[in-house]
C-alpha positions as CSV (number, residue, x, y, z in Angstrom):
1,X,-12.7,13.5,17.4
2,X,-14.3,16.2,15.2
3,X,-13.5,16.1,11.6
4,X,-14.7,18.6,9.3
5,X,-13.6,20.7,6.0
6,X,-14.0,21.1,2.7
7,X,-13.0,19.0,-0.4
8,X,-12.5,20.4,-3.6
9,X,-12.8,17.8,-6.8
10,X,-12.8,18.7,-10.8
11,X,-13.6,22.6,-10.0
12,X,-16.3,21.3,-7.4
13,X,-16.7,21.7,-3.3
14,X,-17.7,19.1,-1.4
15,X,-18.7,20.1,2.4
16,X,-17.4,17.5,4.8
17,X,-19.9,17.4,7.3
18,X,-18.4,16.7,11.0
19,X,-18.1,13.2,11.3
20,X,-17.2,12.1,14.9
21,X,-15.1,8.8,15.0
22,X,-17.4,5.8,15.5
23,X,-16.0,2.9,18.4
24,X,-15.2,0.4,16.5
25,X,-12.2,1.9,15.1
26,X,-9.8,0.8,17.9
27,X,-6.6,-0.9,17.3
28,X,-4.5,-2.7,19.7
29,X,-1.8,-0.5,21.7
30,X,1.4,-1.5,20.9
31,X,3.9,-2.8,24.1
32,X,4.4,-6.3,23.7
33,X,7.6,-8.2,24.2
34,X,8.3,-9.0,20.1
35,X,6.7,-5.1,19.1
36,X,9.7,-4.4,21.4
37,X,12.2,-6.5,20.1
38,X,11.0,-6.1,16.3
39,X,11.8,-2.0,16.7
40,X,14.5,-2.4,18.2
41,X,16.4,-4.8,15.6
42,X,14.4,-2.0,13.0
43,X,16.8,0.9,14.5
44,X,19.9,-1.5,15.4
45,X,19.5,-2.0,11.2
46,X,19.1,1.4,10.8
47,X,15.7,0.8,8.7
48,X,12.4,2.2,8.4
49,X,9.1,0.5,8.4
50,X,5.6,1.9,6.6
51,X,4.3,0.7,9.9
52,X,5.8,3.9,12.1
53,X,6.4,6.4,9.3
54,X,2.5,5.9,8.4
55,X,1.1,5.4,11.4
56,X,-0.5,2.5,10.5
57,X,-3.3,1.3,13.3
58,X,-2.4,-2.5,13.0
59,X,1.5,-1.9,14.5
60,X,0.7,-3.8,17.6
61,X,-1.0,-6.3,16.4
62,X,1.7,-7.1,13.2
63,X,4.4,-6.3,15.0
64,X,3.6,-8.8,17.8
65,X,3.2,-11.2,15.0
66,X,6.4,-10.5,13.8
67,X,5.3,-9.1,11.0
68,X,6.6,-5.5,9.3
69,X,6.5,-3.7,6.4
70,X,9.8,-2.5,5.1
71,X,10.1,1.0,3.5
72,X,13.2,1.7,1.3
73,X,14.6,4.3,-0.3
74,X,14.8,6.5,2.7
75,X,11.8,8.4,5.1
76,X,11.1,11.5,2.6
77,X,8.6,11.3,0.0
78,X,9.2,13.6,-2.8
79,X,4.9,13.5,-3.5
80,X,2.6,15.0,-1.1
81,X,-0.6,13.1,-1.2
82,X,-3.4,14.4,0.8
83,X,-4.1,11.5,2.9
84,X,-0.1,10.1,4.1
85,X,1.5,11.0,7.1
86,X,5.1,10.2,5.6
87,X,7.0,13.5,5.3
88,X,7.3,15.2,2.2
89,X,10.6,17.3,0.9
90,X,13.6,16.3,-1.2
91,X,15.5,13.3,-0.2
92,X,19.3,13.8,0.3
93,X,20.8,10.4,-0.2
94,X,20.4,7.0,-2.0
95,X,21.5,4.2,0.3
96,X,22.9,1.6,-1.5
97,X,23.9,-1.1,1.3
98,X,20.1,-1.0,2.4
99,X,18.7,-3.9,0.1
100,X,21.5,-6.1,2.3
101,X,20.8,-4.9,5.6
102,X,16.7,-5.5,5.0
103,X,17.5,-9.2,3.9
104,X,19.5,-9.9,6.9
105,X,16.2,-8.3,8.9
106,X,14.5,-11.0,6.7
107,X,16.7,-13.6,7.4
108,X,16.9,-12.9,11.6
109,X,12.9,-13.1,11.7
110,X,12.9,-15.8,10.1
111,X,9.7,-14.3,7.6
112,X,7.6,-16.5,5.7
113,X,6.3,-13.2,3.8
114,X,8.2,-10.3,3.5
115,X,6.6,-6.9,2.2
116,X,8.9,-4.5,0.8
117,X,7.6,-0.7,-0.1
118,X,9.0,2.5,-0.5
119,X,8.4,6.3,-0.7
120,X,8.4,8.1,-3.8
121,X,11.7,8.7,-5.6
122,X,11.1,11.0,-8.7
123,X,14.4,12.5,-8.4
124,X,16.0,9.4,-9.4
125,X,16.0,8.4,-13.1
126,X,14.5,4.8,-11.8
127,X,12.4,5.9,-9.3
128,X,14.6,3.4,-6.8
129,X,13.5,0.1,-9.1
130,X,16.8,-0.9,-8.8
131,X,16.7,-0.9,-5.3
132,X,13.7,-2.7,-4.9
133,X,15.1,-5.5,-7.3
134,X,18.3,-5.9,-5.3
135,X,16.1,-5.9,-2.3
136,X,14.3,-8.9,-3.5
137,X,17.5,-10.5,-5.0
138,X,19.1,-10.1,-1.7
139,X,16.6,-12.0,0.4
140,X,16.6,-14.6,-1.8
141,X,19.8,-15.4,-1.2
142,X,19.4,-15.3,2.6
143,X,16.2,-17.0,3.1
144,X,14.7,-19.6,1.0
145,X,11.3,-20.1,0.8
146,X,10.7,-16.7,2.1
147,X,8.0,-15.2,-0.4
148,X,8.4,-11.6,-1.1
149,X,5.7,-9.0,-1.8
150,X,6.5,-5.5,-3.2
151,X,4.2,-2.1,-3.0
152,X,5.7,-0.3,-5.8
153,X,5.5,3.8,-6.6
154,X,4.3,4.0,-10.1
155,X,7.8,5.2,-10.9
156,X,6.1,8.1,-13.6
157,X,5.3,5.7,-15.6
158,X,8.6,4.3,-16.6
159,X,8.6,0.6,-18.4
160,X,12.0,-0.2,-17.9
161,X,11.6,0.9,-14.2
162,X,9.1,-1.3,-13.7
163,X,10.6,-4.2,-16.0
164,X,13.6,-3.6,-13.3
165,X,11.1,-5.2,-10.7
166,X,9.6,-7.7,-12.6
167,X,12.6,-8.9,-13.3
168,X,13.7,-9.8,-10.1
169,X,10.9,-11.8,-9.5
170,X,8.5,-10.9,-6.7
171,X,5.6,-13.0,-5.7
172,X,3.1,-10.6,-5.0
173,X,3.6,-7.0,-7.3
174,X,1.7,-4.4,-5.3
175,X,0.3,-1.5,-6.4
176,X,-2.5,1.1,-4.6
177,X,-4.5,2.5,-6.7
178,X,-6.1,4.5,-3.4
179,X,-9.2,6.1,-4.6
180,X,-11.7,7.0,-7.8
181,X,-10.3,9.1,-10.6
182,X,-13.0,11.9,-9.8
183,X,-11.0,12.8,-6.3
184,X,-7.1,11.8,-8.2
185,X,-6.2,15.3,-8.0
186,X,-6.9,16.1,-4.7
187,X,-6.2,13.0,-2.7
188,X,-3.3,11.6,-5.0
189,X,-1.6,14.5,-6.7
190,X,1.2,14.2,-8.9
191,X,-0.3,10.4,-9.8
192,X,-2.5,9.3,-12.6
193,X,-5.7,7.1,-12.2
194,X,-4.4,5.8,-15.6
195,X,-1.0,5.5,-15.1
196,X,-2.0,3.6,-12.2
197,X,-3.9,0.9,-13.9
198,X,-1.5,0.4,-17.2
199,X,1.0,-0.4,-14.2
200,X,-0.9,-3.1,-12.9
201,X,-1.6,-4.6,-16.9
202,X,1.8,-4.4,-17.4
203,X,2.7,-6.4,-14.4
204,X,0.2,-9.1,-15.8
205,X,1.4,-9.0,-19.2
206,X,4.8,-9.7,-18.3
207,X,3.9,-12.6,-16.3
208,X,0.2,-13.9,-15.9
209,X,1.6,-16.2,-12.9
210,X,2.6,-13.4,-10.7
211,X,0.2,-12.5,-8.3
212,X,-1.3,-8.7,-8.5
213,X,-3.1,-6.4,-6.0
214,X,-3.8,-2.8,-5.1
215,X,-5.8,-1.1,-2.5
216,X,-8.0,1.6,-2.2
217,X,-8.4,4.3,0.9
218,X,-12.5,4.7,1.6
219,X,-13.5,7.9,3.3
220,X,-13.0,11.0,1.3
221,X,-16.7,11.3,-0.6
222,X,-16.5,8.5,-3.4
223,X,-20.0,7.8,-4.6
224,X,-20.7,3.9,-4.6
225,X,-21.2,3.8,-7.8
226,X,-17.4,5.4,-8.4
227,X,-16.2,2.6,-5.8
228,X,-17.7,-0.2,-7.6
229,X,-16.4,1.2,-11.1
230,X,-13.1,1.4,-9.9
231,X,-13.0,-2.4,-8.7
232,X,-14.6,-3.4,-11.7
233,X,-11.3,-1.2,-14.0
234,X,-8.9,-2.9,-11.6
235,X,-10.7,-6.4,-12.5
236,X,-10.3,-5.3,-15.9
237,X,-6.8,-5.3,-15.7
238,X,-5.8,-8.5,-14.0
239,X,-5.6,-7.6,-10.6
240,X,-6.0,-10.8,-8.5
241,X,-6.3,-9.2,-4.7
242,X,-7.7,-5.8,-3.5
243,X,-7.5,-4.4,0.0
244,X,-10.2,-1.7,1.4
245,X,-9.9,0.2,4.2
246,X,-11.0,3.4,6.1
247,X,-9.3,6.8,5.6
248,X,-8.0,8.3,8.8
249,X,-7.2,11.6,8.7
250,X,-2.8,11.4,9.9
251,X,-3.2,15.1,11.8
252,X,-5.6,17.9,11.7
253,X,-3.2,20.1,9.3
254,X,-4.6,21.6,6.4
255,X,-2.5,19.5,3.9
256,X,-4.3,16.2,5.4
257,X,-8.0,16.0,4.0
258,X,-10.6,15.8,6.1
259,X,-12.7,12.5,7.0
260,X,-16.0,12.5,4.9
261,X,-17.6,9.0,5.8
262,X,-16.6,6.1,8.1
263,X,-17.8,2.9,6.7
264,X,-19.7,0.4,8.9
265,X,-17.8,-3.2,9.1
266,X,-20.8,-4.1,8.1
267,X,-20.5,-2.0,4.8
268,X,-17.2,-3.3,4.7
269,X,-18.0,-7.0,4.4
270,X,-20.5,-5.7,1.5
271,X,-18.4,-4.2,-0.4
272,X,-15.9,-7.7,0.3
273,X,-18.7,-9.7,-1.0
274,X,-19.7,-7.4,-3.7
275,X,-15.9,-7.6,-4.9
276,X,-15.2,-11.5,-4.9
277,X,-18.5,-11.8,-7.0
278,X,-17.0,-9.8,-9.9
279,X,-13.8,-12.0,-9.8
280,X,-11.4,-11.2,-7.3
281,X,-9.2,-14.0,-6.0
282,X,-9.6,-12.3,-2.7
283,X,-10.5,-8.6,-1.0
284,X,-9.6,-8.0,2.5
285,X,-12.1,-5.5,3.3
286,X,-12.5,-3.3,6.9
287,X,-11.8,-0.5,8.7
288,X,-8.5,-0.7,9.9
289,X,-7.2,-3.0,6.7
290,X,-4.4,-1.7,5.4
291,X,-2.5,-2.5,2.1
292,X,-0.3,-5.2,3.7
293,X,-2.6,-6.4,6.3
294,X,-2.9,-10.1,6.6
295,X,-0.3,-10.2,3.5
296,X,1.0,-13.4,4.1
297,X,-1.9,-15.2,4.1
298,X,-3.0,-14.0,0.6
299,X,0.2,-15.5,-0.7
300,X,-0.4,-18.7,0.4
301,X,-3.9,-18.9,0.1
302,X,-4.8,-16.6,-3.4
303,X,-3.8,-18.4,-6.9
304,X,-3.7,-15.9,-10.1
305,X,-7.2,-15.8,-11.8
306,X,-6.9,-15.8,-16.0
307,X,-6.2,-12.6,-17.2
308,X,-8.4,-10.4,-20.0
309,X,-5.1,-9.1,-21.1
310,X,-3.4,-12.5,-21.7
């Protein structure tokens, strides 16, 4: 597969050379007998996972686990960021029996770890934090001991959306940060690299306990350097676990950004050792990580390191 285009960044092109997709990005093909099952108790719900909407290349392998991440809020994203596959447009309808329906998933699995995430909502006044909070709520009350993880939109920088969250008590508040301010506009637009961050202090603030983490997309022509920085502002504010993984380009459509680099698993497992050395309770760094893979082993196994901001 032939990748090539050009990136545009703070009034500046970057050529993206064509980069041919190396071998070791393979991912297993999904079939098995609890995939199956798991997608089809997804549509008997009437629920939608990140998993399918963005193509995420673990599905066989999580799925078989019996292991999905729930996305809320509907399938429409009302952002359009360079690098998604989830569709964009104007969502029609808030459903407001869905925080009981993905608890009684919850419950039927049996999960130890549940991740919860969602598209972005900006034409609600809450950005859906109120449905994310009675998501979490709800599977308390049907599963005990079930611990809950939440990827979270940045909700336009709303406090007392976020507060809304906090307040319900998830174990693990997720945020992605996705790449270095220098490429914000193009890969991420409608976010702020800054908004971003005061999201994730915020989260510490409020309680230094709670578990933090965001995740960043490799792949679109980030200098080193930039990478490194950006871990080190992360580390800065609090964030106990970051996930790295490769960019791969969703179709060939001009909306989707090209492919500029594919990291080396062993580039990777640098960039996993460089991060724990600054202070990270744990990075999950490769080429097909994605923001939730291996998620329940980073609750049990990660404690919250002391924050600067406490």
């Amino acid at each position: 597969m032939i990748m090539e285009g050009i990136i545009q960044a703070e009034g500046l092109q970057i050529e993206a050379p064509s980069v041919r997709k190396p071998p070791w990005l393979k991912a297993r093909a999904p079939g098995g007998p609890n995939f199956l099952e798991l997608k089809k108790l997804m549509r008997d719900h009437n629920l939608h996972t990140v998993c399918e909407e963005a193509k995420c290349p673990n599905i066989g392998e999580c799925w078989e686990e019996r292991t999905a991440t729930f996305l809320i809020l509907g399938d429409t994203c009302t952002r359009r960021c360079s690098f998604c596959a989830i569709k964009h447009g104007l969502p029609t309808e808030l459903d407001l029996n869905e925080p009981e329906r993905v608890a009684e998933t919850v419950r039927v699995l049996g999960l130890q770890h549940a991740v919860i995430t969602s598209v972005n909502r900006d034409d609600l006044k809450d950005g859906g934090a109120s449905i994310f909070a009675a998501t979490i709520r709800k599977i308390r009350e049907r599963l005990e001991g079930c611990t809950i993880e939440v990827l979270i939109p940045d909700f336009k920088g709303s406090y007392e959306a976020l507060l809304m969250v906090l307040e319900a008590r998830p174990d693990i508040l997720n945020h992605n940060t996705e790449t270095v301010p220098r490429l914000y506009k193009e890969v991420r637009p409608g976010a702020k690299y800054e908004r971003s961050l005061e999201l994730l202090a915020r989260a510490k603030r409020y309680d230094p306990t709670m578990l933090t983490k965001s995740g960043l997309i490799l792949g679109f022509g980030e200098e080193k350097e930039e990478l490194l920085q950006t871990m080190r502002d992360l580390l800065s504010v609090g964030c106990d676990i970051l996930t790295l993984g490769q960019y791969l380009r969703p179709t060939s459509l001009d909306r989707h950004l090209p492919v500029v680099k594919y990291y080396t698993p062993e580039e990777f497992q640098e960039l996993k050792r460089l991060g724990e050395g600054m202070g990270f309770g744990h990075v999950e760094a490769g080429p097909l990580v994605r923001s939730s893979y291996h998620a329940g082993r980073q609750a049990r196994e990660v404690t919250p390191h002391p924050s600067p901001l406490t």
